[in-house]
C-alpha positions as CSV (number, residue, x, y, z in Angstrom):
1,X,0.0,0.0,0.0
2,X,0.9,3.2,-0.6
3,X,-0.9,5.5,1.7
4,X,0.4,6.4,5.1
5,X,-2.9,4.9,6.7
6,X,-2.8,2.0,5.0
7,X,0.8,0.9,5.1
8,X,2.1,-2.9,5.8
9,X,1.9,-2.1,9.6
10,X,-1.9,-0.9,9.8
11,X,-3.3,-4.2,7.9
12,X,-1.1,-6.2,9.8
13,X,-2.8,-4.5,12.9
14,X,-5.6,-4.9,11.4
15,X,-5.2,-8.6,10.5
16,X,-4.0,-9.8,14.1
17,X,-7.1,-8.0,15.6
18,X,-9.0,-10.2,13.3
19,X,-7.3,-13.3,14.0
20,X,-8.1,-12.7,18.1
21,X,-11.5,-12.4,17.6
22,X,-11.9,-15.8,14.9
23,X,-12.8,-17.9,17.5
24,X,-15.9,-16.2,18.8
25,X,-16.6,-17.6,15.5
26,X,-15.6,-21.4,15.9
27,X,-12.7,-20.7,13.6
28,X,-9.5,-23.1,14.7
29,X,-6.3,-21.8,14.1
30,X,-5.6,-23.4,11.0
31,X,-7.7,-20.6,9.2
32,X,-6.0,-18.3,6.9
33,X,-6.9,-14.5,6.3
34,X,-6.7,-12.5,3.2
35,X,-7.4,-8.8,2.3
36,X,-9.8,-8.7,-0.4
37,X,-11.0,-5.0,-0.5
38,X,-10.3,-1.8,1.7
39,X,-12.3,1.8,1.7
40,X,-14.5,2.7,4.3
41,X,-14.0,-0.8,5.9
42,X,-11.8,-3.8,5.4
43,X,-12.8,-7.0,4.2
44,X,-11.5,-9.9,4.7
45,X,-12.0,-13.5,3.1
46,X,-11.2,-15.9,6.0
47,X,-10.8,-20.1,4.7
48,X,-10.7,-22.8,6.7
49,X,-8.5,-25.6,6.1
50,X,-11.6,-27.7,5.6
51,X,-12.1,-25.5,2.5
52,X,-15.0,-23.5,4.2
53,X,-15.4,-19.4,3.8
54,X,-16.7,-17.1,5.6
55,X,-16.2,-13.5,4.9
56,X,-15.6,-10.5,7.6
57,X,-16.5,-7.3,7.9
58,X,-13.8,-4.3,9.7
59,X,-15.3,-1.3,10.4
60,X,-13.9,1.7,10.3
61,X,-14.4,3.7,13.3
62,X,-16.8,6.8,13.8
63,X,-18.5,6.0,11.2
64,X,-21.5,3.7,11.8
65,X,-22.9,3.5,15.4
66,X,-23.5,-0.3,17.0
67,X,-27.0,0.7,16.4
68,X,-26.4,1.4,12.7
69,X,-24.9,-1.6,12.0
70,X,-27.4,-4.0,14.0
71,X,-30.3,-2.1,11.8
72,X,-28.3,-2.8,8.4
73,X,-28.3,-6.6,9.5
74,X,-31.7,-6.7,10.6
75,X,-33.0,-5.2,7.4
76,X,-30.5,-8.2,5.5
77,X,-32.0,-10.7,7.4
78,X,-35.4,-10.0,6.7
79,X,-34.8,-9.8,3.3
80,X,-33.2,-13.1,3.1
81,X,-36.6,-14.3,5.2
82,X,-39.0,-13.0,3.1
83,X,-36.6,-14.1,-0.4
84,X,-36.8,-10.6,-1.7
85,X,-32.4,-10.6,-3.4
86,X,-29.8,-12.9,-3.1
87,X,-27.4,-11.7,-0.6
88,X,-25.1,-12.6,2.1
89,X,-26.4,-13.8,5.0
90,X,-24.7,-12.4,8.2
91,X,-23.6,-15.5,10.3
92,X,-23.9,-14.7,14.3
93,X,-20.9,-15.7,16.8
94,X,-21.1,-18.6,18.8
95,X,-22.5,-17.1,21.1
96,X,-25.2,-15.6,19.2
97,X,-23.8,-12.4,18.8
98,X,-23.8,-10.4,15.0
99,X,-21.5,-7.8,16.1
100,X,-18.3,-8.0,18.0
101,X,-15.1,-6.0,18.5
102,X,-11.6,-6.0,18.9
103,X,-9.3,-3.3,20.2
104,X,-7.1,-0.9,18.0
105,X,-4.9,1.1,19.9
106,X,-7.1,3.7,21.5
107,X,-10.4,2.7,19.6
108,X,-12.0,-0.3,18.5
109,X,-13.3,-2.2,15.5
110,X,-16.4,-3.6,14.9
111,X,-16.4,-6.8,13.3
112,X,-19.4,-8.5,11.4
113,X,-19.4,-11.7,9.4
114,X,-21.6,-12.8,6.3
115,X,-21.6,-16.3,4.3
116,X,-19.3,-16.4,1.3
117,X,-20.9,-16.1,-2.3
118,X,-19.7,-16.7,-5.1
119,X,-19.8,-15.0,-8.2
120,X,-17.8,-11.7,-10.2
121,X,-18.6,-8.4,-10.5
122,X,-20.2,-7.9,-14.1
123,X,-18.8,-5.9,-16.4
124,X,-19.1,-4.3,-19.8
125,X,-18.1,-7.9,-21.7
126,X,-20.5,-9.4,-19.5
127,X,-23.8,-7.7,-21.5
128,X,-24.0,-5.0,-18.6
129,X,-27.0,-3.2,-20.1
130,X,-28.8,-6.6,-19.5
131,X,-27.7,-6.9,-16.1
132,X,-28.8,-3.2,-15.2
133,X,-32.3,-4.4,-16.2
134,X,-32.3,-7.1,-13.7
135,X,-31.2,-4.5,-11.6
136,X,-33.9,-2.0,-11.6
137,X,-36.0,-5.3,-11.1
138,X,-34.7,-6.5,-8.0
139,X,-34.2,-2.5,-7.0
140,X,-37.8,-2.4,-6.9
141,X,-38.5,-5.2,-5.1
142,X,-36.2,-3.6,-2.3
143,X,-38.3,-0.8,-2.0
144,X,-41.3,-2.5,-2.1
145,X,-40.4,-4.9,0.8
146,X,-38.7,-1.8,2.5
147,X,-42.6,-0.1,2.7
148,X,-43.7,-2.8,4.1
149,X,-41.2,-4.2,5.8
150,X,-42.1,-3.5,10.2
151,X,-39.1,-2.2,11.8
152,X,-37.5,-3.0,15.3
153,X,-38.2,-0.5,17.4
154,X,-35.0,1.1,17.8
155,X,-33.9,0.6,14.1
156,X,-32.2,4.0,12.8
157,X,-30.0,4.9,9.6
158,X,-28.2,7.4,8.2
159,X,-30.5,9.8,6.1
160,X,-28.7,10.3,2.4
161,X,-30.9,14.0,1.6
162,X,-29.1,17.1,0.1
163,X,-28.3,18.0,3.2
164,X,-26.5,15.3,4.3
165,X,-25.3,14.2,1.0
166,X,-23.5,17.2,0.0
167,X,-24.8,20.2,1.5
168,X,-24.1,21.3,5.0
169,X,-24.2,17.8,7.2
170,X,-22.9,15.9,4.3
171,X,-21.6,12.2,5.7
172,X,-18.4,12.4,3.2
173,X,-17.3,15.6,3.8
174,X,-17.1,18.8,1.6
175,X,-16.5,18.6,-2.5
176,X,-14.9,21.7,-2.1
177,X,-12.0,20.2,-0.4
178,X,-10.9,17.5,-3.5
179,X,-7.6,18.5,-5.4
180,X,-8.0,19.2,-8.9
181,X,-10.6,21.7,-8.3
182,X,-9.3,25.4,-9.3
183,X,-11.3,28.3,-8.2
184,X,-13.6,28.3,-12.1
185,X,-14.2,24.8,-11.2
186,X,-15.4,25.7,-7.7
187,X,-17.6,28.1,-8.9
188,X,-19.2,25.8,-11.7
189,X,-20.0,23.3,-8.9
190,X,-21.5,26.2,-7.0
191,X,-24.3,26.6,-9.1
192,X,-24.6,23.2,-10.0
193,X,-25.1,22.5,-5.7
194,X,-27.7,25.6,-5.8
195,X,-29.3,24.0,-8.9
196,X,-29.6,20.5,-7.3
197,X,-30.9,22.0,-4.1
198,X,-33.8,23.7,-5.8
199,X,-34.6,20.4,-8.1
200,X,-34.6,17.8,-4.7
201,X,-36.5,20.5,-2.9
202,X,-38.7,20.9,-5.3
203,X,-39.2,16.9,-6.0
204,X,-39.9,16.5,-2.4
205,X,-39.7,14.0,0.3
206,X,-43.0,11.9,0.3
207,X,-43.0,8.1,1.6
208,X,-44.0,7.0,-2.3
209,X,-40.2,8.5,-3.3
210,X,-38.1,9.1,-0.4
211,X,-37.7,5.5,1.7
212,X,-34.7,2.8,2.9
213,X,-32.6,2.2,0.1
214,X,-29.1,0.4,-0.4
215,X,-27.5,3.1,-1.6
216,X,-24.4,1.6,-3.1
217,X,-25.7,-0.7,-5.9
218,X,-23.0,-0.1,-8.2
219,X,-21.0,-3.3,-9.9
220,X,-18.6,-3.7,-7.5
221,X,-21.4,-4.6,-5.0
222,X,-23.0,-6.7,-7.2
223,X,-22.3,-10.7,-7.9
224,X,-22.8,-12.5,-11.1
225,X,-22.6,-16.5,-11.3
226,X,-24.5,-17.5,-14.6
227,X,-28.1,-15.6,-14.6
228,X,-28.0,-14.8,-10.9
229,X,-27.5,-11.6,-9.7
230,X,-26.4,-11.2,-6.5
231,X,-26.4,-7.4,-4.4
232,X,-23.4,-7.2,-1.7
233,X,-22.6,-4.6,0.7
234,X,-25.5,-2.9,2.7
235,X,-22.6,-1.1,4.7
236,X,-24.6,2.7,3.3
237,X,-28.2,1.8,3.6
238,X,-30.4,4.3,4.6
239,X,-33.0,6.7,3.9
240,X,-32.8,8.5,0.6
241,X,-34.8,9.1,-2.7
242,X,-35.2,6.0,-4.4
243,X,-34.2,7.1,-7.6
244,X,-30.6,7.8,-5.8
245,X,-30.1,3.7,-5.9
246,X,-29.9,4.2,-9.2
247,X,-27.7,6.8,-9.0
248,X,-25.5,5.0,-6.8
249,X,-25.0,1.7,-9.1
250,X,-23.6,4.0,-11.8
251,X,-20.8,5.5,-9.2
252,X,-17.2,5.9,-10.8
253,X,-19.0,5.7,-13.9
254,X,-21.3,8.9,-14.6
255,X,-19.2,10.3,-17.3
256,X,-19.3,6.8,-19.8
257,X,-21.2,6.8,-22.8
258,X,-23.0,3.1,-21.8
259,X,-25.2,5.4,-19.3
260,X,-28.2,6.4,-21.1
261,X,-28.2,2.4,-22.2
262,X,-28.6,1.5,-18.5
263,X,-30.6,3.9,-17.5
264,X,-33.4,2.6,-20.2
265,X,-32.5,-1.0,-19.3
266,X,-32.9,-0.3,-15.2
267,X,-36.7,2.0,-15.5
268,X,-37.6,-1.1,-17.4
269,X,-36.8,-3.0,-15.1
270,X,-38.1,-1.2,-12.4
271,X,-41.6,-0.7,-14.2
272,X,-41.3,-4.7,-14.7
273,X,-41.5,-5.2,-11.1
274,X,-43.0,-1.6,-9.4
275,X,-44.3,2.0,-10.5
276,X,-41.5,4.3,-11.5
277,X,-43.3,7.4,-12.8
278,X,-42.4,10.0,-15.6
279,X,-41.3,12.4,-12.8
280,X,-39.3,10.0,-11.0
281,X,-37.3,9.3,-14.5
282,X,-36.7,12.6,-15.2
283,X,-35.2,13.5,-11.8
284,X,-32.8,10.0,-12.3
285,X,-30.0,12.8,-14.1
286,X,-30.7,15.1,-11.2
287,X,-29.2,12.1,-8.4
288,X,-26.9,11.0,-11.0
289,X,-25.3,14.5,-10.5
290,X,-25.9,14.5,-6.6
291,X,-24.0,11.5,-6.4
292,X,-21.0,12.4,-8.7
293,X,-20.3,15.3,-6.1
294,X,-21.1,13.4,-3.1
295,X,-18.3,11.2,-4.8
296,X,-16.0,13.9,-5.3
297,X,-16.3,14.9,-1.3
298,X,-15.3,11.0,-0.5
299,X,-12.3,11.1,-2.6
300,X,-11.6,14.0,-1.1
301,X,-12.1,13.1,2.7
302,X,-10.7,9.5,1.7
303,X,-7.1,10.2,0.0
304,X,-5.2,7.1,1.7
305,X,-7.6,4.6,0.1
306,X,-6.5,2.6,-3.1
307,X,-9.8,3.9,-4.8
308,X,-9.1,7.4,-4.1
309,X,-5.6,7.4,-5.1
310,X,-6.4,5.5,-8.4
311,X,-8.5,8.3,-9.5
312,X,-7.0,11.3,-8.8
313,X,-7.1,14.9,-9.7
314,X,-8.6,13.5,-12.8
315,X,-11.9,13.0,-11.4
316,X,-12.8,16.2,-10.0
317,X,-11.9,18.1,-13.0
318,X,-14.4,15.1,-14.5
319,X,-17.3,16.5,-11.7
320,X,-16.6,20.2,-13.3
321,X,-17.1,19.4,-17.0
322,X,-20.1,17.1,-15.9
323,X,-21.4,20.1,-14.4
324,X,-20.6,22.2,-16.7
325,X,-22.8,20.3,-19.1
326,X,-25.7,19.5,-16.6
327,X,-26.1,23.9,-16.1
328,X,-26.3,23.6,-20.0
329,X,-29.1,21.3,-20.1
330,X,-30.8,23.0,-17.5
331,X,-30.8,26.4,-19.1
332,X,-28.5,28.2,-16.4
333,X,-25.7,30.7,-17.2
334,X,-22.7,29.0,-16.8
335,X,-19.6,30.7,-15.1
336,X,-17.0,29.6,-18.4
């Protein structure tokens, strides 16, 4: 790694914390531990030497509450009840536990596990304009089960609104904070976050629009093994528009000419399975924007991850020329 967080000493930290806790699990010594992705948590692919996977969860700290993170599982679990997606199932401790801990110098991880699955994350030689289509499908059913779905009592998560997505209590941090951006840059984005402001206050907040959502659909949280689709990662689930699912699954990706392709293929979808008006299509661009700036603020208050470091100045500059195209579309004056 080449980031000062997440240098050889941190993951080895982070990998003997692990390792203390396996047991909890019924894991013997013999199991072996391997890195498979990093960003806001770490997870790690843990093997038995009887050949059997399980798959753990770090999280990073002051970030989710325990609260947080026991309502993400609940809402998993009851999806894999009532069979609405194929996803992970999280696998409780021994002693019946979902969530457990180690200590980390002066703080603590939180530590959840989920069954291994397997499958690949699809990509554009993989027919990805299909896939997006069962997408919007099994998007829908997810917001159908989640307005129906009962709640515990003290379930709570994070609200994704303008607010907290990049306006004044944003989760990620502040776009204006990401290098690349020059002072005409900032002030296209300006008007671009006034514009999006006006259009998701003016689209509104009702329980037919606005509900729980994953939040983070986009390929790398998705699973392909022949023609089943499989949705990972509930780690950003909340409450948010449900359009901004959409958004999401296109992260890292807004700027690609495939887009318009699946956004056809995932309203089709969608419409296949639930009621996805004329309104609620036209505001997809709007999120789609939301998102790329919300994006922009994690790169920026993320800079030792891989992810964040593999894109670069590049993709800010990339959020400015988007924006400078979406103040065109919508009429305004631009500042070039």
């Amino acid at each position: 790694m080449c980031s000062a967080l997440y240098d050889d000493a941190f993951l080895s930290r982070l990998t003997a914390g692990l390792t203390a806790v396996l047991p909890a699990w019924g894991l013997d010594e013999g199991t072996t531990l391997r890195l498979l992705t990093i960003s806001e948590n770490a997870t790690f692919l843990a093997e038995e030497p009887d050949g059997r996977r399980i798959i753990f969860r770090v999280h990073r700290p002051d970030y989710h509450t325990d609260a947080e993170i026991r309502a993400e599982l609940a809402w998993i679990s009851a999806l894999a009840r009532d069979q609405v997606v194929v996803t992970p199932a999280p696998i409780p401790a021994l002693d019946g536990r979902l969530l457990l801990a180690f200590p980390d110098g002066e703080t603590e991880r939180l530590v959840v596990a989920f069954t291994y699955m397997q499958g690949c994350e699809p990509d554009a030689g993989s027919d990805l304009v299909r896939w997006y289509g069962h997408l919007g499908e099994i998007t829908a059913r997810l917001h159908l089960h989640a307005g129906s779905w009962t709640r515990p009592p003290d379930f709570t998560r994070k609200i994704w609104d303008f607010g907290t997505i990049i306006g004044a209590k944003a989760h990620w941090g502040d776009w204006r904070r990401a290098a690349g951006l020059d002072a005409a840059g900032t002030a296209v984005l300006e008007q671009v976050a006034v514009l999006l402001n006006d259009q998701t206050g003016f689209y509104g907040h009702e329980p037919h629009r606005f509900g729980l959502v994953h939040c983070d659909m986009r390929a790398a949280n998705l699973l392909v093994e022949g023609d089943r689709l499989a949705v990972i990662d509930f780690d950003d689930c909340g409450l948010s528009w449900y359009g901004y699912d959409f958004a999401a699954s296109i992260s890292f990706m807004e700027h690609e000419p495939c887009v318009p392709a699946l956004t056809q293929a995932w309203v089709q979808g969608y419409r296949r399975v639930a009621r996805f008006s004329a309104e609620d299509e036209a505001m997809l661009p709007v999120f789609v924007m939301l998102r790329r700036l919300q994006l922009t603020a994690w790169i920026a208050s993320h800079g030792e991850t891989p992810t964040a470091q593999a894109l670069g100045d590049d993709y800010a500059r990339g959020t400015v020329a988007l924006g400078v195209e979406y103040l065109r579309q919508y009429a305004l004056e631009s500042v070039l």
